[in-house]
N, C-alpha and C positions, 0 to 999 in steps of 0.2 A: 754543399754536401761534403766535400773535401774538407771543410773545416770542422764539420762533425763529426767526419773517421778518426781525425787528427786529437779531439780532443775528449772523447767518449768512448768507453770500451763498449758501446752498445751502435756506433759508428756504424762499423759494417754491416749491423744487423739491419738497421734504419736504411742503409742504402740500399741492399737487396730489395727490402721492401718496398720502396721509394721507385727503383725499377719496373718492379712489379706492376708497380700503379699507374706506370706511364706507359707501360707496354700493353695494359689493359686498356686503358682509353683511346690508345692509338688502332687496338684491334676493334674496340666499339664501334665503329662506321655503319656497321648492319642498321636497319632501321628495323625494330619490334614492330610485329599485329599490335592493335590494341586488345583487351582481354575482353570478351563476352563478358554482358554484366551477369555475375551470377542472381538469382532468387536468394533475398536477403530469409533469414530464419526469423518468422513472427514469433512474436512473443503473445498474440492475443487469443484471447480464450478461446476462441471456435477452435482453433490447433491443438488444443492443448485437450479439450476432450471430444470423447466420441460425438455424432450424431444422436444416437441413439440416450446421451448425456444430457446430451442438449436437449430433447425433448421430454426425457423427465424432468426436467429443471420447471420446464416452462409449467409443465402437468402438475407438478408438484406445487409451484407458487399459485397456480390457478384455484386449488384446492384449498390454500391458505397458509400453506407455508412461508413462513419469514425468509426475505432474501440473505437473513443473518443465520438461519437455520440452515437452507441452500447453502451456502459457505463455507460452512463447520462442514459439511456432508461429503461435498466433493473439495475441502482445500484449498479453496480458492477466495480471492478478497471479496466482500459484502460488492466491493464497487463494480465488478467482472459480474458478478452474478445479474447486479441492474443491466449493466450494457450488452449480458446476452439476451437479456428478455428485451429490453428494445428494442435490439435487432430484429427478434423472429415476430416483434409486433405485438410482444404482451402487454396490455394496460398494468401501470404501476401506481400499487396504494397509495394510500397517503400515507407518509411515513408518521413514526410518533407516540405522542397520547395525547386523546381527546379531551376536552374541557372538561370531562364528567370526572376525572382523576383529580382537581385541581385541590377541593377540597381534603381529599384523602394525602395526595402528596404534602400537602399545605401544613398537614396535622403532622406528617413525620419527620418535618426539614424543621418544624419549630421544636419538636419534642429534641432537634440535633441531630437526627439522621441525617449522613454525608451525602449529596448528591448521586454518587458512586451509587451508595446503596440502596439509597432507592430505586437509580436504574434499575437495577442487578432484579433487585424485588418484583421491576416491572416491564424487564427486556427490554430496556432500552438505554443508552447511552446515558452518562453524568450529562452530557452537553444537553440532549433532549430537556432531561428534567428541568437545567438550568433556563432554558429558553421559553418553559411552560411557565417556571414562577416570573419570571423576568415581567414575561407576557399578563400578566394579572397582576402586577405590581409587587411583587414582595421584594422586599430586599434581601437580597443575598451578603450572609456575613462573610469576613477572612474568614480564609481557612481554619489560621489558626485558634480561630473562635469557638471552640466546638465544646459542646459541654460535657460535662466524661462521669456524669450517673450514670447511662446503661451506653452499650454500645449502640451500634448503629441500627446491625442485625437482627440485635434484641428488641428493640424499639418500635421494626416493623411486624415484629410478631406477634406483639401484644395486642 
C-alpha cells in the first residue's frame, strides 16, 4: 500500500478505501437470518387474467371459437389459450384442415398461390397447409419458384 501512495496520485485515495474494506470485514462477525423465500411472480396465464376470463375462454371455445380467435381477443399466445383450456379440462379439437380441402388447396398451390396465402384464405398457418400437401404427396417447390401471372390473393379468389 505504501508503494502505491508513493507512486500514484490516486495513492491515498486507494488506501482510505483499502481501510475501509478491512475495517468492514473485520466488523462482519455478526452472522445474518437467512431471508424467507419470497412467492416468486408467475408469469402463467391463470395470473394474468381474471376468473371470470377464464371462463369465457372456455364457454367461448366450446361454442366454436378458434383457440387463434381466443388469442387475438384477450392478447394472449394461441399456446396459453390451449393450456388454459386443459387445465379447466376442456376437450381440444383437432387442429387443422380436413382431407376434404386437399383438392381445393391442391388447385391454388399449383395455380402458385404461396403457402402463406392459402393459410390466410383458410385460418390456418403456412405450416398446416404445408403439412396437408406433404401428407398427399405433392411436392412442394423453392420458394423462389413462384410463378408471377396473378398474385397469390388473386388466384384464391377466382
Amino acid at each position: 500500500m505504501e508503494v502505491l501512495q508513493a507512486y500514484s496520485s490516486r495513492g491515498r485515495h486507494y488506501a482510505t478505501r483499502f481501510d475501509k474494506l478491512l475495517e468492514a470485514t473485520n466488523k462482519s462477525t455478526t452472522v445474518r437470518k437467512p431471508r424467507k423465500p419470497q412467492a416468486k411472480s408467475s408469469a402463467k396465464i391463470v395470473h394474468r387474467l381474471t376468473a371470470i376470463d377464464q371462463a369465457d375462454i372456455a364457454a367461448r371455445y366450446q361454442q366454436g371459437w378458434s383457440s387463434r380467435q381466443l388469442a387475438e381477443v384477450y392478447s394472449v399466445s394461441k399456446t396459453s389459450i390451449v393450456a388454459l383450456l386443459r387445465e379447466a379440462g376442456v376437450p381440444i379439437r383437432r387442429q387443422g384442415l380436413s382431407d376434404s380441402y386437399v383438392q381445393e388447396i391442391t388447385k391454388h398451390y399449383a395455380a402458385g398461390a404461396s403457402l402463406a396465402a392459402i393459410g390466410n384464405a383458410y385460418g390456418v398457418s403456412a405450416d398446416t397447409v404445408r403439412k396437408l400437401l406433404l401428407k398427399h404427396g405433392i411436392t412442394l417447390r423453392n420458394p423462389w419458384d413462384h410463378p408471377t401471372v396473378l398474385s397469390s390473393t388473386e388466384q384464391l379468389h377466382s
